[in-house]
C-alpha positions as CSV (number, residue, x, y, z in Angstrom):
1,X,13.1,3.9,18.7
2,X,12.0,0.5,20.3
3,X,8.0,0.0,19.4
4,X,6.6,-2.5,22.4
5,X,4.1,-4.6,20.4
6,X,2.1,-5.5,24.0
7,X,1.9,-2.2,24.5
8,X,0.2,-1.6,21.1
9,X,-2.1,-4.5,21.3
10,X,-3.4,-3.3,24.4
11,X,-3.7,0.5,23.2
12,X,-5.8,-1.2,20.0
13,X,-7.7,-3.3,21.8
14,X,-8.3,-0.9,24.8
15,X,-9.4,1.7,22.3
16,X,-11.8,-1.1,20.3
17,X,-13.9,-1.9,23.1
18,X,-14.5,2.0,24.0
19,X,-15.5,2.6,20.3
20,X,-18.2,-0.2,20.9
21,X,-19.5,1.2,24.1
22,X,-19.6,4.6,22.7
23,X,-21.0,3.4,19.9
24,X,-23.8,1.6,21.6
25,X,-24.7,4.3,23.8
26,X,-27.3,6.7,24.2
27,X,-25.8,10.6,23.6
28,X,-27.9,13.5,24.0
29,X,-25.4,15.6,21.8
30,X,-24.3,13.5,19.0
31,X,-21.8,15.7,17.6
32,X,-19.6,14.7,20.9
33,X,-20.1,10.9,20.1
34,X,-18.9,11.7,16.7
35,X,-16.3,13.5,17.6
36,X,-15.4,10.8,20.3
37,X,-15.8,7.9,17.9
38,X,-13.6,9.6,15.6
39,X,-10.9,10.1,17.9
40,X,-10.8,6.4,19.0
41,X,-10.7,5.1,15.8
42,X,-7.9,7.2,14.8
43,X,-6.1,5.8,18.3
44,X,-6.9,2.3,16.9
45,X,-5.7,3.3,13.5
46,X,-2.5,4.1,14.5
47,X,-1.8,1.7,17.5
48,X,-2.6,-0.5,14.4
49,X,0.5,1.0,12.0
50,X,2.7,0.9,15.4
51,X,2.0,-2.7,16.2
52,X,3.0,-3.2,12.1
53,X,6.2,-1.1,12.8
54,X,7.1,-2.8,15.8
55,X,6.9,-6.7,14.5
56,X,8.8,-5.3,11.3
57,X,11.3,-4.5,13.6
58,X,11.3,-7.2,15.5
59,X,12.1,-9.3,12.0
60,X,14.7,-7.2,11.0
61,X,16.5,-6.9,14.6
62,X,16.1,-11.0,14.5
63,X,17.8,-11.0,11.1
64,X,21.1,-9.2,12.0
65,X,21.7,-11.9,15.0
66,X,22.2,-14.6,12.8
């Protein structure tokens, strides 16, 4: 399976900026900001280990040409 490393980069970054706006935001229930800030960092998390997988990839597949 092919891992597109833009498309990771933009997941990761895409979920960074919503865990600061959440984070810097007003809730009146905090259990659902928890439970949302939770969620994006585990999205981060693993776009992160993706975006690792991918450019590992990317070496090996680069390797095997030459």
């Amino acid at each position: 399976m092919k891992i597109n490393k833009d498309l990771m980069d933009a997941i990761m970054m895409l979920a960074a900026i919503i865990l600061v706006l959440i984070t810097s935001s007003d809730f009146e229930n905090m259990t659902i900001k928890y439970i949302l800030m939770g969620g994006l960092t585990v999205v981060a998390l693993v776009s992160i280990v993706f975006r690792v997988i991918g450019s590992k990839q990317n070496e090996h597949n680069s390797e095997s040409f030459h």
